[in-house]
N, C-alpha and C positions, 0 to 999 in steps of 0.2 A: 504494500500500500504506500503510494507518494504519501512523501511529507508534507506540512502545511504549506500553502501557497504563498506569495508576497502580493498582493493586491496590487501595489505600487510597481509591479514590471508590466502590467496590461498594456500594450500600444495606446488602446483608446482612454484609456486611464489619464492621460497625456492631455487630452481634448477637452478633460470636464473644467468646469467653470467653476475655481477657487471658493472655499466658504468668506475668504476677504471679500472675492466679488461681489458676490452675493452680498454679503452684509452692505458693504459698500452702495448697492442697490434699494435698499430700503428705503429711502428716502427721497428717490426718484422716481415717478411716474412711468415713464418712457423708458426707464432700466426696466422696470418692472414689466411693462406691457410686453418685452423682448421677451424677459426671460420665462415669460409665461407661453411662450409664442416658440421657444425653444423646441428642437426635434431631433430624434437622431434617426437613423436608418440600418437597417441590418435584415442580412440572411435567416431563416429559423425553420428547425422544426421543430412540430408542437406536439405534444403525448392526446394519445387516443381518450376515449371517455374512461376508461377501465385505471389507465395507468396514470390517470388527474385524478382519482379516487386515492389511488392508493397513494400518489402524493401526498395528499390532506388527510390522508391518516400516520403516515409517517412521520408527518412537519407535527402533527398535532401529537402524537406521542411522542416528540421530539420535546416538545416544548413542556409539558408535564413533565416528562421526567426527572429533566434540566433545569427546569423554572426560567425557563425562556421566555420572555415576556412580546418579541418581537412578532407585529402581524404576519400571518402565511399570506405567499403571494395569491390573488386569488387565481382560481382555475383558468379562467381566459387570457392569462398573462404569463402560463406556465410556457415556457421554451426553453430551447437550446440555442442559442449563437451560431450559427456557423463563421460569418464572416460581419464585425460590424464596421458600418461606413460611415460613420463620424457622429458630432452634433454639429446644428446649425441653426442660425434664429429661422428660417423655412428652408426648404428641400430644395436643393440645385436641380434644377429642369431636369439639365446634362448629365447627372447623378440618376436622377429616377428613370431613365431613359435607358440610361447604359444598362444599368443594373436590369429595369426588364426585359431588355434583348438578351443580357448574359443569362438569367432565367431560363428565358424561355427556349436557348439553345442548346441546353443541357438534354442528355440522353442517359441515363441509368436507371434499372430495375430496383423494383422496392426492396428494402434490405430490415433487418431486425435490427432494432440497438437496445441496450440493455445496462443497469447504474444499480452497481452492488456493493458500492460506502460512500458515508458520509464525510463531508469534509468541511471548514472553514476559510477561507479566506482569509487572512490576518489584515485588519488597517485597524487604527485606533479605536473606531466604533461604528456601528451599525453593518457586524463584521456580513456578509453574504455567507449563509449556512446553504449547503448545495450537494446534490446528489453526482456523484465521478463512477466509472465505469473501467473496469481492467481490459485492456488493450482487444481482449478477444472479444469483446463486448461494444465493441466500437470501429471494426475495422469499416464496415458501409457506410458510417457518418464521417470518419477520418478521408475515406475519398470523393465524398460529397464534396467536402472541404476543399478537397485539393483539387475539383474539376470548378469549382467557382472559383479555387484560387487563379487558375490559370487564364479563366472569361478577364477576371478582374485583371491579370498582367498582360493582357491582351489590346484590352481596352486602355491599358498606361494608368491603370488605377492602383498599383503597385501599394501606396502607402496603406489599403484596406485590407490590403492582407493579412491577417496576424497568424503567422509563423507558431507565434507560439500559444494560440489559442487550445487551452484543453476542453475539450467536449464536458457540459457541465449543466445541470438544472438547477435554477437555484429554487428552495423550498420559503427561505423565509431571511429577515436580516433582522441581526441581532447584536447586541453589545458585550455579551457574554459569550455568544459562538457557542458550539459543540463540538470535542475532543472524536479524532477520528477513529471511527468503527466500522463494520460491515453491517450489513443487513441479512439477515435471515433469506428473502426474497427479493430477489433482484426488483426492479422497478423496468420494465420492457413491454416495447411493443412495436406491430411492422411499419414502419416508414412507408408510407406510399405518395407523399407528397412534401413539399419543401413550400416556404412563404419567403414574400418579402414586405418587412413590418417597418410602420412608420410610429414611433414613442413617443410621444406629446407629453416631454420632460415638465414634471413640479404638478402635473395631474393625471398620473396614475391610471393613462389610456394609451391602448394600444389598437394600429388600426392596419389591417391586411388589405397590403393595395396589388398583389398578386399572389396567385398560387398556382402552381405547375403540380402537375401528377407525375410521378416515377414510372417510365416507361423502359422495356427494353430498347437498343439500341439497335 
């Protein structure tokens, strides 16, 4: 089982808008209006009805037993990352554009993915508590990844790659985190489609502005 993560090596981690800023913003209207107006973009896929159950039974006896206090993400916001493409106060045309032709020229067959420990993220607070998957468990998302990584260095979008993105759900965030374990029952289900989500940062909405089906090639 990996060790804990460092939160602060994420690429996109790089992109977020400082708690100075923000503070700093408080007392400006039109700061305000931005940052509410804020978005980011990214690749995902998203767990079936069965396996968002067993999310929010996991998160929830996560948080009992732990005395976790942090809300569970809710169901419609449950994802995996594949590749994310920034923040922005609105979505670059040229961005949502590229990104749906790279979508929609993608060729692969649906594949199983499967997350059999818990882990944390380390940053000072509101640590991301998150379900990881041992390598055999992930090889059909690992080249999901690596077939948008390539639309994306095609396109010269290079810097949206992250390299070193590990395939991850996050269940809940928390300031206390949970100590890593395995689970009894893997957390799994078949892949038959991939999204491309637009996050309407500081209000807790997520909106699917395409989705492709996994086809053979």
């Amino acid at each position: 089982m990996p060790g804990l993560g460092n939160w602060g090596t994420w690429p996109w981690q790089r992109a977020r808008v400082t708690n100075q800023a923000v503070a700093n913003c408080r007392a400006n209207t039109d700061c305000l209006l931005l940052s509410a107006m804020e978005q980011s973009l990214f690749f995902a896929i998203t767990p079936d009805a069965s396996a968002m159950e067993s999310c929010r039974l996991l998160a929830s006896d996560l948080r009992k037993k732990l005395g976790l206090k942090g809300k569970l993400i809710p169901p419609e916001r449950l994802h995996v990352t594949l590749h994310h493409m920034g923040r922005h106060p609105a979505t670059p045309e040229y961005l949502l554009s590229t990104a749906k032709r790279i979508g929609a020229g993608l060729r692969m067959a649906p594949f199983e993915v499967g997350f059999d420990f818990i882990q944390t993220f380390t940053k000072p607070r509101n640590q991301p508590v998150v379900l990881r998957g041992e390598d055999r468990l992930l090889r059909g998302v690992k080249i999901l990844q690596s077939e948008l990584a390539d639309g994306l260095r095609a396109a010269g979008l290079d810097q949206y790659v992250e390299n070193r993105n590990m395939p991850h759900l996050t269940l809940l965030y928390d300031d206390k985190g949970a100590p890593p374990h395995g689970i009894p029952h893997p957390v799994s289900w078949l892949v038959r489609e991939f999204h491309l989500i637009r996050s309407l940062i500081g209000q807790g909405k997520h909106e699917t502005l395409a989705t492709w089906a996994l086809k053979e090639r």
